[in-house]
Wavefront OBJ file of the C-alpha trace (Angstrom):
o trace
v 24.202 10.378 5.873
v 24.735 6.860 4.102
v 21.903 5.200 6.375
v 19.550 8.225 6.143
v 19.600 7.421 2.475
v 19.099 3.954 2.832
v 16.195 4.818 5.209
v 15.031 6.739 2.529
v 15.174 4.703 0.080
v 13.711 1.360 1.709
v 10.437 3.885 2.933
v 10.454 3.818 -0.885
v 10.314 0.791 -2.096
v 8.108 -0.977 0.701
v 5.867 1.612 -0.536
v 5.922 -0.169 -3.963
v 5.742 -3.961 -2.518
v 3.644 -3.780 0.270
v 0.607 -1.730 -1.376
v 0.921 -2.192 -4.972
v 2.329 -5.311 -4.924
v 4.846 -5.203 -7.707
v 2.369 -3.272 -10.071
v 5.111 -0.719 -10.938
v 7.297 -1.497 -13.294
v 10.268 0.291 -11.708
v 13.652 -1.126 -11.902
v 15.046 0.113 -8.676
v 17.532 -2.431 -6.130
v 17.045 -0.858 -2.375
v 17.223 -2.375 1.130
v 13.591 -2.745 2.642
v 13.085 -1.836 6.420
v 10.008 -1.407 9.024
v 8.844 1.818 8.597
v 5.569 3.315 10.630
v 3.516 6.301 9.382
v 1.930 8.568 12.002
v -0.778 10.303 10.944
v -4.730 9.076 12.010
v -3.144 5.591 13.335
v -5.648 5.933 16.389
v -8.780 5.692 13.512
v -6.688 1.987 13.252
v -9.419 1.195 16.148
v -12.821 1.844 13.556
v -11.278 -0.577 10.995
v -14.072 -3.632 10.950
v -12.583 -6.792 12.267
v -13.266 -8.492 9.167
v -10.405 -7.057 7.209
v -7.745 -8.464 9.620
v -6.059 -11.594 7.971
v -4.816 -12.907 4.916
v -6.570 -11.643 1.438
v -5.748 -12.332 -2.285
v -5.489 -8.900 -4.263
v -5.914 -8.632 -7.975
v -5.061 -4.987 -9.130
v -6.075 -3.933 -12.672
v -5.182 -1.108 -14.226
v -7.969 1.376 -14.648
v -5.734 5.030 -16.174
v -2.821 6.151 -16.179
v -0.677 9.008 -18.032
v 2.404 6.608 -17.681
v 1.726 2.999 -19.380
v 5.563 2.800 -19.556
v 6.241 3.317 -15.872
v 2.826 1.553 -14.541
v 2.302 -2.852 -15.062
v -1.251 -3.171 -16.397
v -1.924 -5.972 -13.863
v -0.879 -7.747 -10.459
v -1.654 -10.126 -7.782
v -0.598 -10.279 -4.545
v -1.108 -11.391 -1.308
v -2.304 -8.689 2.173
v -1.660 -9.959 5.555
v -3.491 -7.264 7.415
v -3.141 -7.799 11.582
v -3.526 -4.899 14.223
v -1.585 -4.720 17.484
v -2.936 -2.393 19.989
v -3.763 1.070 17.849
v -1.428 -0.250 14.636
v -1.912 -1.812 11.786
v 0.303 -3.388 10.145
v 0.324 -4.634 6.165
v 2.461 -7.823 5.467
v 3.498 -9.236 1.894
v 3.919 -12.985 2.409
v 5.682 -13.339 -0.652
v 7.955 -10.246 -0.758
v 8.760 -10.660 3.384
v 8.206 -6.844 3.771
v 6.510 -5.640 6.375
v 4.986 -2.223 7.240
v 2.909 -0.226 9.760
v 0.239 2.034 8.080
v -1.808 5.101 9.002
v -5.589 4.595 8.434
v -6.620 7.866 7.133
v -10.667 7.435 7.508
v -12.848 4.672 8.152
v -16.907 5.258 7.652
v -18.735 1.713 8.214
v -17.242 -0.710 5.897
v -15.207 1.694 4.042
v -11.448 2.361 5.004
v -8.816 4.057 3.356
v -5.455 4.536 4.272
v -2.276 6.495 2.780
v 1.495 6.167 2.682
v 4.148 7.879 1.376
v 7.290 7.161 -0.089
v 10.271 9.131 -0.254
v 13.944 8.502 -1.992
v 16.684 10.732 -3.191
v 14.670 11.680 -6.449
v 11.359 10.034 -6.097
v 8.089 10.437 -3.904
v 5.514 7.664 -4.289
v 2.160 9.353 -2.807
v -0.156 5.519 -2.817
v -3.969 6.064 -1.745
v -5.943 2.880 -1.283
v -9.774 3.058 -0.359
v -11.423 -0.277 -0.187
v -15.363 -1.287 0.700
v -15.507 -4.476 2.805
v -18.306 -6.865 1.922
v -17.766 -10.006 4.521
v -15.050 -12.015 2.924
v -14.090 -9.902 -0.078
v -13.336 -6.334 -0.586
v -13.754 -4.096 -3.947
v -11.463 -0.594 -3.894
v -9.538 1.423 -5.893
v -5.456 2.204 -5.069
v -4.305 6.009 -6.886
v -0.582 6.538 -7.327
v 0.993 9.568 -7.764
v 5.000 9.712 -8.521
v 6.990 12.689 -8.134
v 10.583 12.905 -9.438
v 12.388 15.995 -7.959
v 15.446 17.340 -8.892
v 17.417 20.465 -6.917
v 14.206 20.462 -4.734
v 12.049 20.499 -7.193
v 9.275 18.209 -8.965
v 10.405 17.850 -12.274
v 7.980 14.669 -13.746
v 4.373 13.490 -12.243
v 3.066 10.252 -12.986
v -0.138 9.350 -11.823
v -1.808 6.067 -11.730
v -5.225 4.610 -10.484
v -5.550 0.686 -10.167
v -9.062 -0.794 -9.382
v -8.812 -3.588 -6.700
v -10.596 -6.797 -5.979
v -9.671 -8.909 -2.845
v -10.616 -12.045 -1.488
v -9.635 -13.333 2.088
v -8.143 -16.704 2.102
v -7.355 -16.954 5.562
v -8.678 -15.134 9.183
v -11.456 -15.424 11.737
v -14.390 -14.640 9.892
v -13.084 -17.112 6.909
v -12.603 -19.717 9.689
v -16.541 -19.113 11.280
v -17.689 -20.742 8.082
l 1 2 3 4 5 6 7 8 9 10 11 12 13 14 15 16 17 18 19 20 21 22 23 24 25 26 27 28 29 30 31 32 33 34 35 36 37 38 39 40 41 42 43 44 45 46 47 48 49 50 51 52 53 54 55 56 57 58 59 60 61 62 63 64 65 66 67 68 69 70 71 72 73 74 75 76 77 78 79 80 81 82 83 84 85 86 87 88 89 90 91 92 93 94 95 96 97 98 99 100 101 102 103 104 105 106 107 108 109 110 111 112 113 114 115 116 117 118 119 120 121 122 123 124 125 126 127 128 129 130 131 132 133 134 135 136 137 138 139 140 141 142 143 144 145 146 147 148 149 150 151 152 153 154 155 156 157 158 159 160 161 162 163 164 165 166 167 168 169 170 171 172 173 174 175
């Protein structure tokens, strides 16, 4: 039961590092791990070629119904690779690493959720980003569920707006 927990819990927090890039401003210590997400990973296939590689993400806060809980800015770093029909999402500076789940892609738009789960939390992160050659505008919603006895007892909702750059990559490198 210990390591289901801990499985648990590092879903959770990779959640947190790998997408919003330290833009909560949760104070939670948990073990990361790999963790893949099923759903629409053969859509992984339509993502534009462009976005594979290394961008520099700048995440503003846009609302929120949480300032407390929620950082009003971050940057990051997205190593974005595919192998085969997954995609995976790599934080240079964290060392996490994570498969993800394209949920639709339509031309130059792709979005993609994951999910989050812990003893008494559920992190529900949607990011949709437009791809325009080497940079990328999008918007990333959070929605944070604390449940207690089964039950959600506190939702906090964020939405970030997103502007990335890639830094590294094939189509940086065709310049």
């Amino acid at each position: 039961m210990k390591i289901l927990k801990k499985i648990i819990l590092s879903l959770f927090i990779i959640t947190f590092i790998l997408i919003i890039g330290g833009i909560t401003g949760l104070n939670v210590n948990m073990t990361l791990a790999d963790t893949t997400l099923k759903t629409g990973i053969s859509l992984v296939e339509n993502v534009p070629d462009g976005l594979f590689g290394t961008w520099r993400v700048a995440a503003v806060l846009s609302k929120t119904d949480s300032p407390a809980t929620f950082r009003q800015k971050s940057a990051d770093l997205w190593n974005l690779s595919r192998s085969g029909n997954v995609m995976n999402l790599n934080n240079p500076f964290t060392g996490a690493s994570a498969n993800v789940s394209v949920e639709f892609v339509e031309g130059n738009v792709i979005k993609f959720v994951k999910e989050g789960v812990s003893e008494d939390k559920k992190l529900t992160d949607a990011v949709e980003i437009k791809l325009n050659g080497n940079k990328f505008t999008g918007v990333n919603r959070l929605t944070l569920k604390t449940i207690s006895a089964g039950q959600v007892v506190k939702i906090q909702q964020a939405e970030y707006a997103l502007v990335g750059e890639k830094i590294s990559g094939m189509s940086v490198l065709e310049k």
